[in-house]
N, C-alpha and C positions, 0 to 999 in steps of 0.2 A: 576253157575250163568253166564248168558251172558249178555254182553252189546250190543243196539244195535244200528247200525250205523244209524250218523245224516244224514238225508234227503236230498238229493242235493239238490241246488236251481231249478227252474225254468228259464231255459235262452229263453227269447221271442227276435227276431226280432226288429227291429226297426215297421217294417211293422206289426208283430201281435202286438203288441203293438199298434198300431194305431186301428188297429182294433177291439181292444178290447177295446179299449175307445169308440168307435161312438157306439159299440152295448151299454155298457153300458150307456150309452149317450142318448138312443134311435135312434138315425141314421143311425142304420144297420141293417135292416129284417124290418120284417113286423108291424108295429105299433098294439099295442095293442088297437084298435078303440072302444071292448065292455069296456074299466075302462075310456075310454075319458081324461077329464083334470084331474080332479083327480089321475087316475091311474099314469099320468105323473108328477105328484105332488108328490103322493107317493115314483113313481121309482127316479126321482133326489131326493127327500129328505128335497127341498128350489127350488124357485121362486125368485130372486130377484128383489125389486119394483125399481121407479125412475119415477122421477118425470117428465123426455122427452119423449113428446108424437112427431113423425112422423109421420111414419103408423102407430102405434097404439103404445100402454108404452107396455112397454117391459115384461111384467108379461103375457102380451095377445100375444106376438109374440114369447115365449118362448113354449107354444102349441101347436102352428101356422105352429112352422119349423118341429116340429115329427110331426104331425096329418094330417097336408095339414089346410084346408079353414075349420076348427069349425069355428061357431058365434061365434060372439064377448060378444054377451051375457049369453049364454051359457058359457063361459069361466066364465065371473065373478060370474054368478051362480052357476058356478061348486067349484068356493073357497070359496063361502061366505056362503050360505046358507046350511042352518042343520049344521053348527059349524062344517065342515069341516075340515077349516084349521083355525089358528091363523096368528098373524105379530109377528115377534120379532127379533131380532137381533142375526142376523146368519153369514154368509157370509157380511151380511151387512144389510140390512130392505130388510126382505123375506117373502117371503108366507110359511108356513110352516104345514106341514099334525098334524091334531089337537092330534093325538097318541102320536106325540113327543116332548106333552109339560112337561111333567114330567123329560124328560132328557134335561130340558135348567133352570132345579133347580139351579144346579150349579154355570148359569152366573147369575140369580138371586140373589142369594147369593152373589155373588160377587159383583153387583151393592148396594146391601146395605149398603155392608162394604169400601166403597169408598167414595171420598168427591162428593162434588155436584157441583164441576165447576162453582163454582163464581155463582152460581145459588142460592141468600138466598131467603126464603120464609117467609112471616110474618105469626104471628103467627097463628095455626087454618086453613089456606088456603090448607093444604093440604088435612085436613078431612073433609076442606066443600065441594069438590071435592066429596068424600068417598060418604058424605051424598046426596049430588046432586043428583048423580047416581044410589044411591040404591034407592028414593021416583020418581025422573024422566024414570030411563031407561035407553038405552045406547044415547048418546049425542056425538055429534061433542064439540072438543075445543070450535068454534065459540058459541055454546049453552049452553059449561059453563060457558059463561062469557066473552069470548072472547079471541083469540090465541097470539094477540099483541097488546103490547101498542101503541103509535102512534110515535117513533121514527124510527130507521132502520129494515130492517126485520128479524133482528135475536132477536130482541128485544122482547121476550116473555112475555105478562102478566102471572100474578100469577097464575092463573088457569090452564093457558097452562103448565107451568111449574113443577105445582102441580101432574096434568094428567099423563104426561111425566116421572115423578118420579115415581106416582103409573104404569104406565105402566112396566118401568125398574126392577120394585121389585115384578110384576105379581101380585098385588092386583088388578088390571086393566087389563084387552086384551083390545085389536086391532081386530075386529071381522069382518070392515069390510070396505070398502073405498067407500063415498060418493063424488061426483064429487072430488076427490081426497083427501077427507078430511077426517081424520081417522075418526072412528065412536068408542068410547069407551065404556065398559062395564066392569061390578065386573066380576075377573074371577071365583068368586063363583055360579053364576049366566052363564058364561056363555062356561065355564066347565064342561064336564063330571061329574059326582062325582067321579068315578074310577078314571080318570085322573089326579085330581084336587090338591091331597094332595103332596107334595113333599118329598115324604118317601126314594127318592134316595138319595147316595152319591156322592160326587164329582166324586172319581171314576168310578162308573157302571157308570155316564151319559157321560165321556169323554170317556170311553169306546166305549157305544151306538155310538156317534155320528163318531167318528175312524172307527168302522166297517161302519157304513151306508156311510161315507165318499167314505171306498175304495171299496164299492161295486156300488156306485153311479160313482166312478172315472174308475171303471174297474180296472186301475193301476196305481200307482202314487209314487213318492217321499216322503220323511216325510213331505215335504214342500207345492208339493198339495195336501198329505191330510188332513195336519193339514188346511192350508187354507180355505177346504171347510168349515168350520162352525165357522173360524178364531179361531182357536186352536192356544195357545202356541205349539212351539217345545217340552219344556220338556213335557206336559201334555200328547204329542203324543206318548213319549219315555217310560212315565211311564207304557200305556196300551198296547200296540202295540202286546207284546207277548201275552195276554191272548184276543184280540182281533177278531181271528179269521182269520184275514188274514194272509198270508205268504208273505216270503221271495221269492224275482224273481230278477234277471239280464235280463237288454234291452240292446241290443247292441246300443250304442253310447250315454247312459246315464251314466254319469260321478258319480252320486248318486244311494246309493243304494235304491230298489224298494220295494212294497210291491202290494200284489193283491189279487182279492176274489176268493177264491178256485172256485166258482163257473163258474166266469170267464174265468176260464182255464178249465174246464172240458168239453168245446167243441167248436171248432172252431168258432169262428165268420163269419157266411154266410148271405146270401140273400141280398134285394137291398138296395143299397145307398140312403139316401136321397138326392136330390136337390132344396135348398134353401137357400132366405138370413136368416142369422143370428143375434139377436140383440146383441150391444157388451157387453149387457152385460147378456150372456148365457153363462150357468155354463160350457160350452165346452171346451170356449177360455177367460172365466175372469180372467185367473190366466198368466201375460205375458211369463213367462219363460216357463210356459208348454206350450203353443201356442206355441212358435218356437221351442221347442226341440221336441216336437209330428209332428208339420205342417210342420216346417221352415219356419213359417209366423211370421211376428213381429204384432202386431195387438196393435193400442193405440187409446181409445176414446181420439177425439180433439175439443170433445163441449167446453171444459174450457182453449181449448189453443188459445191466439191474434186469429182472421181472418188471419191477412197475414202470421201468422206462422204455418199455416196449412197446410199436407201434400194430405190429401186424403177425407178432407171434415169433418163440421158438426158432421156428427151422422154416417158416413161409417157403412157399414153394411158389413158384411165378406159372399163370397159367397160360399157354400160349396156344393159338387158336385162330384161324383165319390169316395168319400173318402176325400178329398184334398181340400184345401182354393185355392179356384183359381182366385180369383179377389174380388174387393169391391164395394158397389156401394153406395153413398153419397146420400139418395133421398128424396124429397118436395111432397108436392099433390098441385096442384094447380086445383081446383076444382073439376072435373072427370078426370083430366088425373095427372097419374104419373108420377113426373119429378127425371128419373137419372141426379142430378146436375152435379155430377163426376163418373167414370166411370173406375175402374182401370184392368189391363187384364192380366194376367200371358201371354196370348199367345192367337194363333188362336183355340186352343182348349178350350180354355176357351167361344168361345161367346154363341154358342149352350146353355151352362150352363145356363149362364147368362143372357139369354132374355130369358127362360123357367123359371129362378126365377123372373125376374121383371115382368114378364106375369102373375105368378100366385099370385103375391103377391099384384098386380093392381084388378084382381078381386078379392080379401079377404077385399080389402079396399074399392069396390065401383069404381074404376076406370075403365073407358072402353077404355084408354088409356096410350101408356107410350111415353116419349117424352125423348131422349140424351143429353145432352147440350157437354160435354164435354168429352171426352175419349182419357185417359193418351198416346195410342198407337195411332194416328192419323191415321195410315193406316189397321186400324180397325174398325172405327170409322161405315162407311159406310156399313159394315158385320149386325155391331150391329143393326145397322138402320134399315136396311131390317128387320133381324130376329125378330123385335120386331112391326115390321108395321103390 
């Protein structure tokens, strides 16, 4: 009888390793342009929505940066229509390819067996919901009844409340966003039948979502992979082995790693994209992976004071060559795009940089882009030009 020797690890580079995230990322090679949004739906695995529109919400600029200039309409009708995808809470409120609803049982299950956050409901309000929906159709909050009472705005009437419940326990989908307003439906109704029944276990779904994690992550920590679909750590630990990825060492990661075989079975080549980033794209939403992969610190500062802001509003991270190479803060103010702020790694960075606020003025309708401010003063004037 022989035994046979354990498999060495995988030691990647600091540099393949980076690499190997934008491909799987979509940032590296040639876009897949015949699966469109969808296909890029399917290959990250989540979309995550929000409710800040600039250049456009961010579910539409997440397309945007792999694809180049799709419509904008196009995009929503690449999620919404023929039950594509669903909403549900993943990473956080995402778009989600409609295949992988049967592996989010789990957190179903889970929101049932939880309390309801001070959230009581009188009696009957949650099935009059149930009933509304199955003799109406799918309906907005607003249409069953209304989303708030007249107090503060977290202040949800019963209905809303009701909906929101049914949605948490999947008696309800999220099918589709009317001027930003969920549109609700039975997911009996609006469901596959295949799909429909929740015949998995907690296991096989934290399973699923671990491998689509690290094949979406390329490579990653237990921390960004359990992150991508906000996984506990033990949940990650329990599957991890039977999950299909392996064991790899990064040099200069302090953690140990895991990655999709597939990933590694051949080099990451072809071209880089260049463009802005929304912050909140699954590339860079994770901060400690942003500076251990980039050595970029990257923090939305929409919720932080005005004067305690570092780099603007809605910054937007510009990516180019591989590399975060500056940020740019930006408004419309009618047809022209305005960089409010403007931050620069260096003179190599401007090229980048007015080549993504170029192309991302016409995606928006803009036949102009205008500087206001830029962090390096004696670049200021570089940018100017390159963007006139």
């Amino acid at each position: 009888m022989t035994t046979s020797m354990p498999r060495p690890e995988t030691a990647l580079s600091a540099a393949e390793a980076r690499r190997i995230a934008l491909r799987a990322q979509g940032f590296l090679g040639a876009p897949d342009r015949r699966s469109g949004v969808r296909g890029v739906l399917r290959h990250l695995g989540a979309v995550q929505l929000d409710t800040i529109s600039v250049l456009a919400r961010s579910h539409e600029l997440i397309p945007y940066a792999r694809l180049g200039a799709v419509g904008r309409k196009k995009v929503e009708d690449a999620y919404w229509t023929q039950t594509h995808a669903f909403e549900y809470w993943s990473h956080a409120a995402c778009i989600l390819p409609i295949e992988e609803w049967p592996h989010f049982a789990f957190r179903r299950r889970a929101y049932r067996a939880r309390p309801h956050w001070h959230h009581d409901l009188p009696d009957g309000a949650y099935d009059q919901v149930i009933k509304q929906l199955r003799a109406e159709g799918p309906l907005t909050a607003t249409e069953l009844g209304g989303a708030k009472n007249k107090g503060e705005w977290w202040d949800w009437s019963d209905s809303k409340i009701a909906v929101e419940r049914a949605l948490m326990y999947g008696e309800v989908v999220c099918t589709e966003r009317r001027s930003w307003k969920r549109v609700y439906d039975l997911a009996e109704r609006a469901i596959p039948d295949e799909l429909l029944h929740d015949d998995l276990d907690d296991t096989e779904c934290v399973r699923r979502l671990v491998r689509l994690a690290g094949q979406s992550l390329g490579v990653g920590t237990r921390a960004d992979i359990a992150d991508y679909h906000r996984l506990k750590g033990e949940q990650f630990d329990a599957v991890v082995a039977d999950s299909g990825l392996v064991p790899v060492t990064v040099e200069g990661w302090d953690k140990p790693a895991w990655a999709d075989p597939k990933a590694l079975a051949t080099p990451p080549r072809g071209r880089h994209r260049t463009t802005l980033l929304s912050p909140f794209d699954s590339l860079i939403w994770e901060r400690a992976r942003t500076e251990r992969i980039f050595g970029f610190t990257h923090r939305l500062e929409a919720y932080v004071p005005k004067p305690k802001r570092v780099y603007g509003y809605f910054a937007m991270p510009v990516l180019a060559g591989g590399r975060l190479v500056g940020r740019v803060d930006p408004a419309r103010e009618g047809r022209t795009l305005v960089a409010k702020q403007v931050s620069l790694d260096g003179p190599k960075a401007v090229p980048s940089v007015a080549q993504a606020l170029l192309e991302a003025a016409q995606w928006v309708g803009c036949d102009s882009v205008r500087i206001e401010r830029v962090d390096r003063p004696e670049l200021a004037a570089d940018l100017v030009r390159a963007v006139s």
